[in-house]
C-alpha positions as CSV (number, residue, x, y, z in Angstrom):
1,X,25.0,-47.0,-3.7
2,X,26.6,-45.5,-0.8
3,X,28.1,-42.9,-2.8
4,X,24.6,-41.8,-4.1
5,X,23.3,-42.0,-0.9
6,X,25.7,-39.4,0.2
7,X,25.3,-37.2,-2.7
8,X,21.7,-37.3,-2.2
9,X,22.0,-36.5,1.7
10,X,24.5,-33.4,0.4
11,X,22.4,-32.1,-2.0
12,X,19.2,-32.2,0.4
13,X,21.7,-30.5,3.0
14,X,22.2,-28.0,0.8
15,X,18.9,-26.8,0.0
16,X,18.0,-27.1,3.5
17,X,21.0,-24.4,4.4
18,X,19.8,-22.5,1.8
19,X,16.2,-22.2,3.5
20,X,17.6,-21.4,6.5
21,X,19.4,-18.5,5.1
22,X,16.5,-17.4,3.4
23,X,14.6,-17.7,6.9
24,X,17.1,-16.2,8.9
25,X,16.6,-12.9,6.4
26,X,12.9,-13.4,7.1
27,X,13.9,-13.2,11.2
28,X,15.4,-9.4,9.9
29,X,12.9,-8.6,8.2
30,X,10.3,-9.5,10.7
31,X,12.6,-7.9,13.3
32,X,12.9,-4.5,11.4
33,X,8.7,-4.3,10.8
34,X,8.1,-5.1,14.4
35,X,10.8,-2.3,15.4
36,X,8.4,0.0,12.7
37,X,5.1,-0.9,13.9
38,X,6.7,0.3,17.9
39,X,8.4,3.0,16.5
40,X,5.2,4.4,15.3
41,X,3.5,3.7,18.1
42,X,5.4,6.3,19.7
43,X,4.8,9.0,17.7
44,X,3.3,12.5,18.7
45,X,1.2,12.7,15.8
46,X,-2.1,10.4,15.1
47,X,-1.3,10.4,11.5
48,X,1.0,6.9,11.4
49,X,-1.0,5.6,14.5
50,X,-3.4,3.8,12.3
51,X,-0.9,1.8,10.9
52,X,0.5,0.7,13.9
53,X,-1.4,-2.8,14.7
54,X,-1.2,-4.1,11.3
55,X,2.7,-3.5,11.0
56,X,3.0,-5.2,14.2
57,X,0.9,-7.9,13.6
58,X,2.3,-8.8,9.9
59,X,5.7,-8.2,11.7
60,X,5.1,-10.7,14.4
61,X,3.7,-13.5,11.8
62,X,6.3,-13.2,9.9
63,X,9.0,-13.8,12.5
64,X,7.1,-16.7,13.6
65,X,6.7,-18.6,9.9
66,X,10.4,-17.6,9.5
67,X,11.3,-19.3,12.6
68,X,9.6,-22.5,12.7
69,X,11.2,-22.5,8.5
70,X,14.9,-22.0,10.8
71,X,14.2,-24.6,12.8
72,X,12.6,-27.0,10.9
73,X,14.6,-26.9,7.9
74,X,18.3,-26.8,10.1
75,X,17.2,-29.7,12.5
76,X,15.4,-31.6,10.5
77,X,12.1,-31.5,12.4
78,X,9.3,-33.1,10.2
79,X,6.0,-31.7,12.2
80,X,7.9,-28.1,12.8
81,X,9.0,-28.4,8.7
82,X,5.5,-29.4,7.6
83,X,3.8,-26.7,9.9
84,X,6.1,-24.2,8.3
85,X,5.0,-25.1,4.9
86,X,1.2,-24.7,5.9
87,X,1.6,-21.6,6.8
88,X,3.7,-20.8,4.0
89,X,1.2,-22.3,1.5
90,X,-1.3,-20.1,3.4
91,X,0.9,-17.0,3.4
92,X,1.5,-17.0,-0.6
93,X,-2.4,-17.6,-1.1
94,X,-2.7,-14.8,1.2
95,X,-0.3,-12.6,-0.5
96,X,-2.1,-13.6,-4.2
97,X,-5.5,-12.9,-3.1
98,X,-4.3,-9.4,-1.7
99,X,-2.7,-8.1,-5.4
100,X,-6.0,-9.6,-7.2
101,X,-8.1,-7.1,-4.5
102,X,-5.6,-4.1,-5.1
103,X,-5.6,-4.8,-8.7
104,X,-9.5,-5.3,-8.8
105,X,-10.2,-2.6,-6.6
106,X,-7.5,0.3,-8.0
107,X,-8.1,-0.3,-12.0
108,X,-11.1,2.1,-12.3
109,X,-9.8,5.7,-12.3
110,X,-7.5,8.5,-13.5
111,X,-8.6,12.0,-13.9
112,X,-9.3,13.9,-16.9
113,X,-8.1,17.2,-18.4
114,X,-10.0,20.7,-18.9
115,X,-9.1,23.3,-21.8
116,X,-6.9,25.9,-20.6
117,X,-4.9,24.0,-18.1
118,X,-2.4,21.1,-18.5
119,X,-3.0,19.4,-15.4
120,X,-5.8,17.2,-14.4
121,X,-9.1,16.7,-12.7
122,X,-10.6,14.1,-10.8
123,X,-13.9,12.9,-9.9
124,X,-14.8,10.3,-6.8
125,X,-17.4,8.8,-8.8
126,X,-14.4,7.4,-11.4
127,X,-13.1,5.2,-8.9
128,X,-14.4,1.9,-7.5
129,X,-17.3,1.5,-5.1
130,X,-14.9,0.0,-3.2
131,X,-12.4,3.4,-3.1
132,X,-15.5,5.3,-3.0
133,X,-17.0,3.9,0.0
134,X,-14.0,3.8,2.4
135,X,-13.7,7.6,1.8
136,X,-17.2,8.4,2.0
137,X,-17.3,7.0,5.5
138,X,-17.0,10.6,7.8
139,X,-14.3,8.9,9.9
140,X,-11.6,7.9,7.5
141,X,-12.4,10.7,5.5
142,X,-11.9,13.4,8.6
143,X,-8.8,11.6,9.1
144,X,-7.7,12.2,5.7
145,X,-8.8,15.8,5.7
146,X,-6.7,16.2,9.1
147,X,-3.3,15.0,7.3
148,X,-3.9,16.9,4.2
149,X,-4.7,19.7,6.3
150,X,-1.4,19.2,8.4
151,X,1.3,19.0,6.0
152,X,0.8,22.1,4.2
153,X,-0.8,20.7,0.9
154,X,-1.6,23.5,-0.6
155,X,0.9,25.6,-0.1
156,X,2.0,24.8,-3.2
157,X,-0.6,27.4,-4.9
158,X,1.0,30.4,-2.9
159,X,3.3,31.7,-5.1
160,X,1.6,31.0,-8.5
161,X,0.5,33.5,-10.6
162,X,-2.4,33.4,-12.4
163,X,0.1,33.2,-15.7
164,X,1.7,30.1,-14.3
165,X,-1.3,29.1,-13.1
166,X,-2.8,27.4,-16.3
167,X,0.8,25.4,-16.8
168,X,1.2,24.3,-13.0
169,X,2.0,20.8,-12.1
170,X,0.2,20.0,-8.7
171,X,-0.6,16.5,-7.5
172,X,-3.9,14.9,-7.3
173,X,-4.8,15.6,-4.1
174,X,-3.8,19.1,-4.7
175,X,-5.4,19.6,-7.7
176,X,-8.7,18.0,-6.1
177,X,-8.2,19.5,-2.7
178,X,-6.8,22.9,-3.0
179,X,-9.3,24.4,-5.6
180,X,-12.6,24.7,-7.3
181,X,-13.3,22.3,-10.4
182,X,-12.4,24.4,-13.7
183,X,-16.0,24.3,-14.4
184,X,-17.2,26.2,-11.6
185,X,-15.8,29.3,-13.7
186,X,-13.9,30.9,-10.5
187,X,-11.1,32.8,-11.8
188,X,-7.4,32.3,-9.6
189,X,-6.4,35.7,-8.6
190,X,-2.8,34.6,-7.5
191,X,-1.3,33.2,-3.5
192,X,-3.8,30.4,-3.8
193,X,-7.2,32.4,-4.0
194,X,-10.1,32.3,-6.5
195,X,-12.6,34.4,-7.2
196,X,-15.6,32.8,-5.2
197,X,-18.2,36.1,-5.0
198,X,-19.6,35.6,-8.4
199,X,-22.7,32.9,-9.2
200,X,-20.8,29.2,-9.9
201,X,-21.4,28.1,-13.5
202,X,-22.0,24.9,-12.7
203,X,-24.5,23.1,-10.4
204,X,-21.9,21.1,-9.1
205,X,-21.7,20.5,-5.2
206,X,-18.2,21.3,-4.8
207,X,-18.6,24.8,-6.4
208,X,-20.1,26.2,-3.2
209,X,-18.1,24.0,-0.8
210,X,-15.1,25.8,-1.9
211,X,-13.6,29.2,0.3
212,X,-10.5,30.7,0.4
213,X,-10.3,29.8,4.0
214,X,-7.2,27.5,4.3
215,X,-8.5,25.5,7.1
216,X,-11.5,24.7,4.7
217,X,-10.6,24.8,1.0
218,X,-11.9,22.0,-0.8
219,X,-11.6,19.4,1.9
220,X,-14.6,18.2,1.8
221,X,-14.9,18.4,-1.7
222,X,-15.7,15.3,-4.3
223,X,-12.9,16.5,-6.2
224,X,-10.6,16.1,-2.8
225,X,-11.9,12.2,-2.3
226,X,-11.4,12.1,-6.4
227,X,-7.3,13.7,-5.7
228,X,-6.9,11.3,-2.7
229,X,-8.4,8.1,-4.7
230,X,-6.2,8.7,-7.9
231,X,-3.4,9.0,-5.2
232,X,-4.2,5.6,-3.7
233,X,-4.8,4.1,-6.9
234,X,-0.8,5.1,-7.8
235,X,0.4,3.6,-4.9
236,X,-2.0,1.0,-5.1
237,X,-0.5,-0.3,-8.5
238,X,2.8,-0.6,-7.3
239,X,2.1,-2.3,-4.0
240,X,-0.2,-4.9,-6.3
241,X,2.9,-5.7,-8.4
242,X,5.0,-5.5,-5.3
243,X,2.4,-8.3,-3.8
244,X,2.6,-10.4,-7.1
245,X,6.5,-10.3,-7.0
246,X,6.7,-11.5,-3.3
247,X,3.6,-14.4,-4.5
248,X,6.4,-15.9,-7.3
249,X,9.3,-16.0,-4.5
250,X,7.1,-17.3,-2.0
251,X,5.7,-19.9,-4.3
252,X,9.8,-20.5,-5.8
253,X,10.7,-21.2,-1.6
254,X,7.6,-23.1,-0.9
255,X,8.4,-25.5,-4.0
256,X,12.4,-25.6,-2.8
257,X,11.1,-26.3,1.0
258,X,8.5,-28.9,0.0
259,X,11.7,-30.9,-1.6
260,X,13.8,-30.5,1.7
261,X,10.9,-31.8,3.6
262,X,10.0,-35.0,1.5
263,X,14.2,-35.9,1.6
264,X,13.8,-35.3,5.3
265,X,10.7,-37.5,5.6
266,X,12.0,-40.2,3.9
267,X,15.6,-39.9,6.1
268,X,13.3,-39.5,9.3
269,X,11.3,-42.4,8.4
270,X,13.7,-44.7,7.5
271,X,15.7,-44.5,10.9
272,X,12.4,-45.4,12.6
């Protein structure tokens, strides 16, 4: 019996040590994102700013789930231990709710192509109400405009030709935010231009919201919120599976940790 008993006690070590290596990573992590979230909170530029709090905050969770997880699991502390797996339970909910939203939320989408060029289009109204709210409201959306504006986005068109033009490669936002929808019938007369003096073709908005002006373009076009929303719907699919994949390890340490702290109950317990 003894020798079971020891066996036991080894093998509930064990896992223990191995959540408080898995913890101390955690402490890292939570380390690094709180170094982030102050790093960009020095920055010149307002762009990052934004993103400053929630970094922080996330950071700053983090550390303290992954220290009371130290702790608790190490020493042996059964209302530390049991506090760690609340929060745990409630971190791992957190993170599965948050890939069913970005999943929900980034499904509708993708743009569409026009004869005569190989790249694609895209249209606001494509994307969820959800997408198309949050850039419809004028303060996230002059935000956006501001770090399009600022890193040069459309330079890309500058040296195109209007030969190349039909087979060019842009990205969404600069497909949407850097020139007039195909069918406004503007013709592109090379460094980025179109032809903007003759009547639009079509009765679409963005046709006369469009100038040559590079501080204007299409900015504050529906085919810009349309490049910036299939942009965010990219990124968004990877950070939903990214999400899922950190639910499954959550859930696999969760289950590991909720053994640890029933062995340690019973061992607490029975040298009451």
């Amino acid at each position: 019996m003894d020798t079971v008993y020891v066996k036991s006690g080894q093998h509930v070590r064990s896992r223990a040590v191995l959540i408080a290596v898995i913890n101390v990573i955690a402490v890292l992590a939570a380390l690094a994102l709180i170094s982030l979230g102050i790093w960009l909170a020095t920055r010149p530029g307002d762009c990052e700013k934004y993103l400053t709090v929630p970094v922080f905050l996330l950071g700053a969770f983090f550390l303290l789930v992954a220290v009371l997880g130290v702790s608790g699991s190490w020493f042996g502390f059964v209302p530390v231990l049991y506090t760690y797996l609340v929060l745990m339970f409630v971190v791992a909910l957190g993170f599965l709710a948050l890939s069913i939203f970005i999943f929900a939320v980034t499904s509708p989408g993708q743009g569409y192509y026009v004869a005569g060029q190989n790249f694609k289009e895209y249209r606001i109204s494509d994307y969820s109400q959800y997408m198309q709210d949050r850039l419809d409201k004028v303060s996230n959306w002059n935000h956006l405009k501001a770090v399009i504006a600022s890193h040069d986005t459309c330079a890309y068109f500058d040296n195109l030709s209007p030969v190349d033009y039909p087979y060019a490669q842009p990205s969404p936002v600069q497909s949407g935010c850097c020139r007039p929808p195909a069918e406004c019938g503007y013709a592109y007369t090379g460094n980025g231009t179109f032809t903007t003096t003759s009547v639009p073709l079509s009765a679409n908005p963005d046709c006369v919201r469009y100038t040559n002006d590079e501080t204007i373009k299409c900015y504050d076009c529906d085919s810009c919120k349309g490049g910036v929303a299939e942009d965010l719907r990219k990124t968004g699919k990877i950070a939903g599976i990214v999400t899922l994949v950190l639910f499954v390890i959550l859930v696999a340490i969760l289950l590991v940790a909720c053994t640890v702290g029933h062995h340690i109950r019973r061992e607490y317990w029975s040298r009451v």
